[in-house]
N, C-alpha and C positions, 0 to 999 in steps of 0.2 A: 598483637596488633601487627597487620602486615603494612608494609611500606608501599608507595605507591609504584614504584620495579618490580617488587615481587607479586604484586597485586596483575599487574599487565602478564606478566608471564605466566601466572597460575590461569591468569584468561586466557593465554596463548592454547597453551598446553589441554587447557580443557574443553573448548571449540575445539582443536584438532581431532580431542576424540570422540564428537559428536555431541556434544552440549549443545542447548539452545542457549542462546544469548542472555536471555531473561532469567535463566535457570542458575547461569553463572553468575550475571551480576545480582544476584538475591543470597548465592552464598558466599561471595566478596561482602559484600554487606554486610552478611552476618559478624566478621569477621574486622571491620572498622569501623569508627567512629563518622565520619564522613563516608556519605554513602555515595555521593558523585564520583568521589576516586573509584569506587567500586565500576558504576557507572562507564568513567571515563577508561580505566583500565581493559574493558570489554570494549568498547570503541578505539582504542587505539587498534587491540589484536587486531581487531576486523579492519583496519586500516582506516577509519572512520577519524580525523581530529577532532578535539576539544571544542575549538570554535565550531565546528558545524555540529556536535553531538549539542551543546548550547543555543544554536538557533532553533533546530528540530523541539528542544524542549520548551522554548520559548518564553521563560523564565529564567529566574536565579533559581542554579539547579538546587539549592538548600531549601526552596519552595513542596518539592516534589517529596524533597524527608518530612517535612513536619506534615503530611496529611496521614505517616503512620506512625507506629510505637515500634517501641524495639522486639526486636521478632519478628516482626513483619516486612524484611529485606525481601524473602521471594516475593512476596506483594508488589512491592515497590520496583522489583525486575519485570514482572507483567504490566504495569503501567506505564514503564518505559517501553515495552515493546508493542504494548496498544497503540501507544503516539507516534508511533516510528522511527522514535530513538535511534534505532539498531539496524534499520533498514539500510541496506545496500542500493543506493541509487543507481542506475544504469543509465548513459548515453544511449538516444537513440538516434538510429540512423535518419536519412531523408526521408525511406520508405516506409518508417515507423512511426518519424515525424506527422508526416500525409495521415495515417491515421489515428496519432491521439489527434488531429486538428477535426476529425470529425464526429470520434468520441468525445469530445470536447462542445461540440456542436449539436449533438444528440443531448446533451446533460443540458445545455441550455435550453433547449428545448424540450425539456424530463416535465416541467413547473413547477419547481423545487428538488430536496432533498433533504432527508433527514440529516441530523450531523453524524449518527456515525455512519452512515451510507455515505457521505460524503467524505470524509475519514478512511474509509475502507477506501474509496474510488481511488483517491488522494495520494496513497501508500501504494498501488498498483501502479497509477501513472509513475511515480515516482521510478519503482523499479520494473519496468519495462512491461509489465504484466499486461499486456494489452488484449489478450483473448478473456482475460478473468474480467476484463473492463466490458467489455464485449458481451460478456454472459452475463452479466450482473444487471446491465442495464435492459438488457431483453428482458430479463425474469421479471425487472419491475415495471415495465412499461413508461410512457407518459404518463403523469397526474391529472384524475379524470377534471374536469372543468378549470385544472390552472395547464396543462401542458398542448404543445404544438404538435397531437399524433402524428402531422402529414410530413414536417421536420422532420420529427425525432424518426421515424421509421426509416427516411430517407437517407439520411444521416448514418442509420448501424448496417444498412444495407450494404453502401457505399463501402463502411468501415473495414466491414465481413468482406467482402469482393479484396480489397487491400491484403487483409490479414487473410486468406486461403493462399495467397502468391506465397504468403511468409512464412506460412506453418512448414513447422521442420517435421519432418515426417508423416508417413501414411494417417496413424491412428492422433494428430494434432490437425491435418489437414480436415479428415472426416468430423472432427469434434463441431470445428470452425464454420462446416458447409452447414453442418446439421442448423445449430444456429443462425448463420446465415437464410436457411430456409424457411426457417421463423418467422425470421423479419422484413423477407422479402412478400411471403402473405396476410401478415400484419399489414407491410406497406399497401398491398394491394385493394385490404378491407375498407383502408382508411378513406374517409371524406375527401376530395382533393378543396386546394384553396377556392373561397367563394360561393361553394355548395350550400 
């Protein structure tokens, strides 16, 4: 039984040499009785504290062990990592700002979303992924008779014009246009208001 020091340091050491987060805390796991320290020790390394790895779960983290048996720690590290447990949040800038406020504007104007599309969306804004935000919602469109086509189109238009200023590089800028080109003949097909 490892202690909860040598539990963060065996996370330290094993993320350095390329672990996934999930991967680690499922064989800490294995390895203690309480599986949060296993948890919590992989959030520390990544620099993530206790209180925020606990709001992300949004529970008492002993909730998250009893949905498995023993054995099933890697399990329990991929449900942490589906929830976002282990996610690295990102600050963004003002110009980043600008546009989750209109991928944000776009979603509200989606009419509706599945939960884990929402989930997925969620874990993107979170860490700054703002072109996967971008792509994601192109690919689904509005929802036919609950969504705002002439909104939502206008909206990732907008988005995309933002985030081509912001793509770091040739082959991130071209990704961004292409998409962008999407949705600006999407925007075009669409009904305008009152039609």
């Amino acid at each position: 039984m490892a202690d909860g020091g040598s539990l963060a340091e065996e996370a330290r050491e094993r993320l350095r040499s390329g672990a996934e987060p999930a991967v680690v805390c499922g064989e800490l796991a294995a390895r203690t009785v309480r599986w949060w320290d296993a948890a919590v020790a992989v959030g520390l390394a990544m620099g993530i504290p206790e209180t925020e790895l606990r709001r992300r779960l949004r529970s008492h983290p002993d909730v998250a062990q009893s949905q498995f048996r023993v054995g099933e720690g890697a399990l329990y590290g991929e449900l942490l990592e589906t929830v976002g447990v282990f996610d690295i949040h990102r600050q963004l800038d003002a110009r980043e700002l600008a546009v989750a406020e209109r991928l944000r504007a776009a979603v509200a104007a989606m009419g509706g979303l599945g939960s884990g599309h929402a989930l997925g969306l969620s874990r993107r804004f979170a860490k700054g992924e703002l072109d996967s935000v971008l792509r994601s919602l192109a690919r689904f469109g509005p929802r036919t008779g609950r969504g705002r086509p002439v909104e939502f189109w206008e909206a990732l238009v907008a988005a995309g014009e933002l985030l081509v200023e912001l793509a770091d590089g040739d082959e991130a800028r071209a990704a961004v246009a292409q998409v962008l080109d999407e949705c600006r003949l999407k925007s075009t097909s669409c009904e305008p208001h009152g039609s």
